[in-house]
C-alpha positions, 0 to 999 in steps of 0.5 A: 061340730064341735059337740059330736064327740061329746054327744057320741060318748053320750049316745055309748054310755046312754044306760049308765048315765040314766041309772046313776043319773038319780043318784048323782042328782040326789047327792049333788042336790043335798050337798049343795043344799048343805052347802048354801045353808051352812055358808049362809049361817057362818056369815050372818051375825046375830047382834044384840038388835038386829041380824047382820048379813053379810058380816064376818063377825063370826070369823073374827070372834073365832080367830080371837079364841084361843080354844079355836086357835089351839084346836086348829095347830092340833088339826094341822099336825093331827093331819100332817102326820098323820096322811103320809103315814096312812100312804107308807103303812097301805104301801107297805102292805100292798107291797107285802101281799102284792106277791104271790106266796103260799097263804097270801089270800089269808093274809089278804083277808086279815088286812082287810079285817079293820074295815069290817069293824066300825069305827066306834067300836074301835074307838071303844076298845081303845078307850078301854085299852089305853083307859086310866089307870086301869087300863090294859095297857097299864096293866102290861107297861106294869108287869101285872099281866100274867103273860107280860110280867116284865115291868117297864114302868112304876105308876100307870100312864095317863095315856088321855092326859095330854094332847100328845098323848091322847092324839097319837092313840087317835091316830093310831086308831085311825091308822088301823082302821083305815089301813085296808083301803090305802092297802087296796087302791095302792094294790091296784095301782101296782097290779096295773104296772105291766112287768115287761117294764120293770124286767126290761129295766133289771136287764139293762142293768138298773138297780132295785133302787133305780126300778123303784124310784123311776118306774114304780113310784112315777106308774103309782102316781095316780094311786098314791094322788088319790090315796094322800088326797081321800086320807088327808080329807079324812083326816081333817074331818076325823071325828069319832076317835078324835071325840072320844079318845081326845075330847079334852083336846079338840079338832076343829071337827068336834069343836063344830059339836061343842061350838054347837051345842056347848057355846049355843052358837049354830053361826060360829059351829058353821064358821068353823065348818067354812074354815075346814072346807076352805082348808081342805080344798087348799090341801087337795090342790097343794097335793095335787100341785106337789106330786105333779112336781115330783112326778116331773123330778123323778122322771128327769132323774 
């Protein structure tokens, strides 16, 4: 029978199943509610006379605005940059507190502190900090803190002025506050790896270097898939610091807002939405595809 296994894995895991089997029915049913009605808008048209359905009327007119085109090279670069460096600032961390130390459940406790403050809040006080040209940082670039008095520059940074700016500070926000949890699923994936690998590899004589690229990364893999792949899903649909640091320079997540409730457009606010789950499921694959290639290369290595 070829569903026995199947049925008997089941049978094991009867009671799991009926207590997350509500919850499961529950988000899947919505999503794929959201899903329908969302796809639905993006491809119907409302013309002067009659609603056209399927049209791609919605799509072309984005890919002529310019406002759109600029929002989505701002998103690619905000995403790029951004996801490999979520990986190395949670895998330098993890690596930091990975080792037992005196004071190690201290510093533990304060890498995860971001966590605990909301995003908003965040984005808030780095509004203020980065505000112009009264700013904090203004005031200490400038020598007028009474504990920084050295000066480094004359007149205060407009640091929202342009897009460079105003999104490095986004993602800079976004980086702190959600270190803690590349932090942790990279910990848990080094936690994991058994010692007698890595001190059999120092006996016969291999370098840190070599313990480094050919037993630890290839043993990380998983958690540093899943660490590129939930970061760089977050970061295509940022919104809260993006809104509120850049909202002169907008992603395509917060040009689905304006394009909803600025340009009145329900139908291209979904067409935007459309574009950024296709360009989300093509960048999980291509990761996905990629560390599989390097997984392959560093082992032949």
């Amino acid at each position: 029978m070829p569903f026995l296994p199947f049925i008997r894995t089941v049978r094991k895991n009867i009671y799991g199943i009926i207590i997350l089997l509500p919850a499961f029915l529950y988000l899947a049913g919505f999503s794929l509610i959201i899903l329908f009605t969302v796809t639905q808008m993006a491809f119907t048209y409302a013309g002067t006379e009659k609603i056209f359905f399927p049209a791609l009327q919605n799509f072309v007119k984005l890919a002529q605005s310019p406002e759109f085109r600029s929002a989505l090279l701002r998103t690619i670069l905000f995403t790029v940059a951004g996801t490999p460096l979520e990986l190395l600032i949670g895998m330098a961390a993890a690596f930091l507190v990975v080792k037992k130390f005196k004071g190690r459940g201290v510093i533990r406790s304060i890498f995860i502190l971001p966590l605990a403050i909301p995003a908003i809040v965040t984005a808030i006080i780095l509004y203020i900090l980065f505000d112009f040209p009264g700013g904090h940082i203004n005031e200490i670039i400038m020598g007028r803190h009474a504990f920084f008095p050295c000066q480094f520059v004359e007149y205060p940074v407009d640091w929202r002025g342009s897009a460079f700016s105003a999104l490095a500070v986004s993602l800079a926000g976004k980086l702190w506050r959600d270190m803690p949890i590349s932090m942790l699923i990279i910990l848990a994936g080094l936690q994991s790896i058994e010692k007698d690998q890595t001190e059999a590899a120092a006996t016969l004589g291999a370098s840190s270097f070599h313990i480094f690229f050919k037993i630890t990364i290839p043993l990380l893999s998983p958690a540093i898939a899943t660490v590129l792949v939930l970061r760089s899903i977050e970061l295509w649909k940022e919104f809260i610091f993006p809104y509120i640091l850049a909202g002169s320079y907008p992603l395509l997540s917060t040009l689905i807002e304006r394009a909803y409730h600025e340009w009145r457009s329900p139908n291209e606010a979904s067409a935007i939405a459309v574009v950024l789950l296709v360009l989300i499921i093509t960048c999980t694959m291509c990761i996905y595809y990629m560390l599989a290639y390097l997984k392959k290369r560093l082992v032949r290595i």
